[in-house]
N, C-alpha and C positions, 0 to 999 in steps of 0.2 A: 720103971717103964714110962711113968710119966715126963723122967726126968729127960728120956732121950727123946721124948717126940717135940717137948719144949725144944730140945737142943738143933732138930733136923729144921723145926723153925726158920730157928733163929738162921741157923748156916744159907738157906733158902733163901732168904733175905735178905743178908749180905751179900750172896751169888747176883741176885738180878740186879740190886743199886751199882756192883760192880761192872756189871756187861754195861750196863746202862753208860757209866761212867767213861767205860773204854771206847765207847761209839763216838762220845762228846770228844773225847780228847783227837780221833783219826779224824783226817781232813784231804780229800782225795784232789789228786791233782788235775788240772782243765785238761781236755780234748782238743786237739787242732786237725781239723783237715783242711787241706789246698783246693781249691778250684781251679783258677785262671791265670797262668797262661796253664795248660795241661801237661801232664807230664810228656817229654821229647816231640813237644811243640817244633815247629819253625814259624816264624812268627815275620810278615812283612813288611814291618814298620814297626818305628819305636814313634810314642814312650810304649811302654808297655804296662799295663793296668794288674797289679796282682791284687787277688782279693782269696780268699777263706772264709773260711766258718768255726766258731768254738762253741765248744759245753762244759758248764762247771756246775757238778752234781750238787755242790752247796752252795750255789748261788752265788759266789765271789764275783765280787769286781774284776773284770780282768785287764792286762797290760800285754802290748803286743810288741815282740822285736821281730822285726823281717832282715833278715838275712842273705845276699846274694852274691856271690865271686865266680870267679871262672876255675876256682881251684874249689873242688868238692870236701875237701880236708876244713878248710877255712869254714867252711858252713857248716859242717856238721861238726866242729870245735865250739862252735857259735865265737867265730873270734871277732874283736873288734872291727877289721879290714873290712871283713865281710856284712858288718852290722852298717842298713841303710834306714832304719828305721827306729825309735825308740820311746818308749813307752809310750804309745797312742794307744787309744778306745777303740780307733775305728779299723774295721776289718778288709779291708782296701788300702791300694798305695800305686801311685804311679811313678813311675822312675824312667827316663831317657839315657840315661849315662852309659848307652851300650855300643858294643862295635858289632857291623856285620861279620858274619860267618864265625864266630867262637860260640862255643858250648857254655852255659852259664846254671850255675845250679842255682836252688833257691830252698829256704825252709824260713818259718816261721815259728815263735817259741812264744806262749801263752804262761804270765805270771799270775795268783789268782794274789786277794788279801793278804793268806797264811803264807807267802810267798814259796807257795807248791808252784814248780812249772814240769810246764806240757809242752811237749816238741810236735812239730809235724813229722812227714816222709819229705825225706830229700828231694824234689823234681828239678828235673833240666828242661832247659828249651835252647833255642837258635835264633840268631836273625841273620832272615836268606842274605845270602851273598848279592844279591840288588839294591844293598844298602839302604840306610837310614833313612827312613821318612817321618820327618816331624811334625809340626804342629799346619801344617802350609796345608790350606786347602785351596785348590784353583776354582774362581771364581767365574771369568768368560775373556772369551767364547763359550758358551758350554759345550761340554765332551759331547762330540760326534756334532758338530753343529754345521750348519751351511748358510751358504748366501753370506757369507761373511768377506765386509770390506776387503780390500785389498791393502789396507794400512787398518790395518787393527790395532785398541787397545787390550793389552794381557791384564789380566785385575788377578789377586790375590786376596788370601788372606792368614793372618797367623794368629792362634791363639794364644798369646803374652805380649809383652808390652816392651821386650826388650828392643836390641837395635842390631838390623842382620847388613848381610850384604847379600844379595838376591841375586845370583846366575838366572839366564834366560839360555833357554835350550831351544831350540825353535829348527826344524827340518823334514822335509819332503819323505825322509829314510826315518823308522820309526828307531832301527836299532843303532842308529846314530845319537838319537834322544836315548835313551834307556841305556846308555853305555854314556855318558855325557862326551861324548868325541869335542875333542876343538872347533871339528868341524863346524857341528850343530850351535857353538854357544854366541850370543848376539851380541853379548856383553851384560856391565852387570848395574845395577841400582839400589840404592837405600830406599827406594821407594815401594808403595805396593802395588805397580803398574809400571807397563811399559809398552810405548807404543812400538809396534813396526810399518817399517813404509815398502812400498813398489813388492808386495808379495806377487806369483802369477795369478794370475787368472783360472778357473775350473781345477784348482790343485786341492788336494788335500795335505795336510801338515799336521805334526804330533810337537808338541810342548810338551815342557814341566819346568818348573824353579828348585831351584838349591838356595837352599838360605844357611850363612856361615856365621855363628858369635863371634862375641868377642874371643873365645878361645880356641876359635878356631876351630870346634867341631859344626859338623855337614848336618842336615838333616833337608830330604829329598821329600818333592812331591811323589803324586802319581803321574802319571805320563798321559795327556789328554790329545785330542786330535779335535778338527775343526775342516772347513772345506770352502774357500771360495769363489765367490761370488760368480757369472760366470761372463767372458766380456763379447756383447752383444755386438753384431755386425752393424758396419753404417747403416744410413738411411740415407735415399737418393731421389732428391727431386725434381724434376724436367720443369724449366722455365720458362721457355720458350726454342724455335714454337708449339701453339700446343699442337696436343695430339688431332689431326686430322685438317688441319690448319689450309688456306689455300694463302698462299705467299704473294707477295707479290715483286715482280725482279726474278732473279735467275740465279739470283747467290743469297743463302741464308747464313746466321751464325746459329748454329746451336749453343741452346744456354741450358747448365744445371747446377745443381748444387747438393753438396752433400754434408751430413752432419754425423757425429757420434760420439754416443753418449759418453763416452769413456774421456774423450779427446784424445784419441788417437789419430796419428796421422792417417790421408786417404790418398792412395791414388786412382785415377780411374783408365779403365780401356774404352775408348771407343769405337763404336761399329756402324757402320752407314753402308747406303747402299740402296740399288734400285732394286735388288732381289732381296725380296721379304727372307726368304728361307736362309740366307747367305748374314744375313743379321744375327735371327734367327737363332741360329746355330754354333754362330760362335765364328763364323768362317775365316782365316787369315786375310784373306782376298779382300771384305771386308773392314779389317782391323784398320784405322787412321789414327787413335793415340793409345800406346804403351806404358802403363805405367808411370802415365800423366800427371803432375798435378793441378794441371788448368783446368777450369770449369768451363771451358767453350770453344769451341770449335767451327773455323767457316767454310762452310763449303759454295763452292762458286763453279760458274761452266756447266751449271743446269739444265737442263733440256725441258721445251717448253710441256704441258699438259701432262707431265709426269707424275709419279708416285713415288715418293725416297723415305726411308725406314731408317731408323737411330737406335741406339741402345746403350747404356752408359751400362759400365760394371766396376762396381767399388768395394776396394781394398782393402783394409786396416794394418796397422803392423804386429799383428797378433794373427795374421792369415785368415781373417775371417771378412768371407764376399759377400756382398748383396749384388744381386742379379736385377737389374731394371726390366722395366716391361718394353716391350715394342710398341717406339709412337713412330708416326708417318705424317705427313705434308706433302702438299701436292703442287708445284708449281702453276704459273699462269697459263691461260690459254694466247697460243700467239695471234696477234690482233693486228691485221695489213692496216696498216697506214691509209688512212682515207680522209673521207672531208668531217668525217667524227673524228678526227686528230687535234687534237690541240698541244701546240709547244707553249709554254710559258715558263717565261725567266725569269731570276732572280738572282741577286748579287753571287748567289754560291753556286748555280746552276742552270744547267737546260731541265726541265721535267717535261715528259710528253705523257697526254694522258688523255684518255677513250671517254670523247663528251657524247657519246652515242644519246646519255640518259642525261638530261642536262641537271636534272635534279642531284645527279652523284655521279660526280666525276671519279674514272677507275684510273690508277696509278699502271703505266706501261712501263716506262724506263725512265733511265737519266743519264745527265753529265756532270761531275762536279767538276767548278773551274780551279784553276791555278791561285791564279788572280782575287784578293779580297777584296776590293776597290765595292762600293756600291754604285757607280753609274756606270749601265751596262745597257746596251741593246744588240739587237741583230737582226739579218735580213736572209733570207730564205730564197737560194737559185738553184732550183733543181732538187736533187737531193744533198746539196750541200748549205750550211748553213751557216754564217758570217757573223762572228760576235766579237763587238766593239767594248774592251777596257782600260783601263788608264796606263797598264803595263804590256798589255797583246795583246792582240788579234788574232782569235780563232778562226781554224777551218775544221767544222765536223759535217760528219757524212750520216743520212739518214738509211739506215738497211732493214727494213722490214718493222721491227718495232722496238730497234737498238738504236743507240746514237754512241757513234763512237768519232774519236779526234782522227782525223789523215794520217796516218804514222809515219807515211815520207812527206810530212808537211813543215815546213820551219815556221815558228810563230815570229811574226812580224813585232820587236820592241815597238812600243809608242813611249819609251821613256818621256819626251819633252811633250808628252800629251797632244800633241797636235792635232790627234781626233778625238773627237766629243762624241761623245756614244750615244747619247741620248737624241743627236740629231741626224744619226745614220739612215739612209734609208736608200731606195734600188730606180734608179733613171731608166729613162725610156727605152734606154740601148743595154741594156743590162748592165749599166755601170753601180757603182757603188757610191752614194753621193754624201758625204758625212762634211762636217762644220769644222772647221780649224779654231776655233774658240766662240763663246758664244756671242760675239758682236760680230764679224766677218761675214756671215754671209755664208754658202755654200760654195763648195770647190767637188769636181768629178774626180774622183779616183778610178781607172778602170782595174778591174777585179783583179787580172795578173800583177798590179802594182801591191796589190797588198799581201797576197797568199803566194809561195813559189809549191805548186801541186808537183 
């Protein structure tokens, strides 16, 4: 009895060194599961980022092959072809080497120490048929931006170092960009900017970039949009005269001027007129310049003590008006001819002018001569008045507070200067008595010899 319980011992003890034994010798193999991309993903843009997770219940070091083709056999052989990754620590892996719209499967296979390996699940994903988008991230204008020049620079940027060739997509139509049409492309650049010039005004536009390696594969932005600037109407300034002004004469030039900021062309319409309303309004009746580009305008044949109203309206070539305001002037008041008249001459003129205030003399009218010559005089019979130059001899006629030339008068040549102007003057008998040079002496002319009325 003794003998067999020694015996059940000992068997006892054997038994447990042996289980013990057989634990040490098993070594179980790592865990892999997938995360990202998900299983039947469609996926926007490449690269695309895969990562997992592993467990190894004995703590083994482990070693990673990731695996991806468009053929699901190849992966789950874990063939070569398929193999994009190889023995790395780390649990992530980015890859671009994909085309849109094919189905791509993917696994990952976990080696530990004991080189036990562990497989994932097979998972697929896509990339949308909107093609490839790589590393380019658009810089500015920023998406959805405004007030933005009318020549813009595009900025970029890519993350690597290599050397692309940069399409510029750039159009008013978004699915022009996003379909890259010929339309939409601007051309292309090794650079990471590009400018454009003469965009319109108040439009909006949608970009993106395509950047091509050297081997020739695409990788595409996102499609941004942007909105320009907006182009502001001239600006119009009244010069003269000013508003409210009293003139003096019977005939004004109106003067203005216009500017804009863009530099765009201007034209203007102008509107005049003794009816405010008729201004006003816009009235054709009204209207004296069309789509003008002069800045001034003379109106003459005034009527005296009146009221006349102007209005300048300016164009751009972009159809944008500025509206002036209504300014007004008022002509003189008519002033009879009396013994507060003064004529006074000058090599370039008659001026007659209201000495009523002798402190300030008021401008009436005038005559300018023909004749530049500086010795000049005249003599005054009746309402006609008689002025002596070195080339002719005037007849003007005095009519209320105008001076005008005789217009069936013929000026008498003085080619060989035979009168002296400056010693002209009116004899007893109403003759004209002027000097044939200045040592002679005086000679009578009578009045019909010089003027034919």
């Amino acid at each position: 009895k003794k003998v067999l319980i020694v015996l059940a011992m000992v068997i006892s003890i054997l038994l447990l060194y042996s289980c013990e034994y057989i634990t040490q010798l098993m070594n179980y193999p790592p865990q892999v599961t997938l995360k990202s991309p998900e299983n039947g993903a469609v996926l926007e843009s490449t690269p695309v980022k895969f990562t997992w997770s592993a467990i190894d219940t004995d703590g083994d070091t482990l070693r990673f092959f990731l695996y991806i083709s468009d053929d699901k056999e190849q992966v789950q052989a874990m063939s070569d072809a398929a193999l994009k990754l190889k023995d790395s620590t780390e649990t992530e892996f980015i890859y671009s080497d994909l085309e849109p719209d094919v189905d791509y499967y993917w696994m990952v296979a976990a080696v530990d120490s004991e080189e036990n390996v562990g497989k994932s699940e097979v998972w697929s994903f896509r990339i949308s048929a909107g093609g490839v988008a790589g590393f380019i991230t658009l810089s500015q204008p920023e998406d959805k931006a405004t007030g933005v020049d009318i020549s813009p620079v595009l900025v970029w940027n890519v993350d690597d170092d290599k050397t692309y060739e940069f399409s510029v997509y750039l159009s008013t139509d978004v699915s022009l960009v996003e379909s890259l049409s010929n339309e939409s492309l601007l051309g292309t650049t090794t650079s990471h900017r590009y400018t454009v010039h003469n965009l319109k005004y108040s439009t909006k536009y949608y970009w993106r970039i395509v950047a091509k390696d050297e081997t020739g594969r695409e990788y595409k932005s996102d499609v941004w949009s942007f909105t320009t600037v907006p182009n502001y109407p001239p600006k119009i300034t009244y010069i003269s005269p000013s508003d409210g002004e009293e003139i003096e004469g019977l005939e004004v030039t109106l003067k203005w001027e216009g500017k804009d900021e863009e530099g765009d062309d201007i034209v203007y319409d102008l509107y005049f007129s003794d009816d405010e309303e008729k201004v006003r309004n816009g009235d054709e009746g009204a209207r004296k310049l069309t789509d003008s580009k002069e800045t001034e305008y003379k109106a003459s044949e005034l009527g005296y003590s009146k009221t006349y109203y102007w209005k300048v309206v300016a164009k751009d070539s972009y159809g944008n008006v500025t509206e002036g305001s209504v300014a007004s002037f008022t002509t003189m008041e008519k002033i009879e001819s009396d013994v507060n008249t003064l004529l006074m001459l000058s090599k370039d003129g008659i001026v007659m002018v209201d000495a009523s205030n002798p402190n300030k003399l008021k401008y009436i009218s005038s005559y300018a001569f023909v004749d530049d010559s500086s010795q000049k005089s005249f003599v005054k019979y009746g309402n006609y008045l008689y002025v002596f130059a070195e080339t002719y001899v005037y007849i003007l006629k005095i009519e209320g507070n105008t001076i005008e030339e005789v217009t069936n008068s013929e000026r008498v040549e003085n080619s060989d200067k035979k009168y002296v102007v400056h010693n002209a003057r009116l004899g007893e008998n109403n003759e004209i008595i002027v000097a044939e040079d200045e040592i002679d002496g005086f000679d009578t002319i009578p009045t019909v010899g010089i003027c034919k009325i």
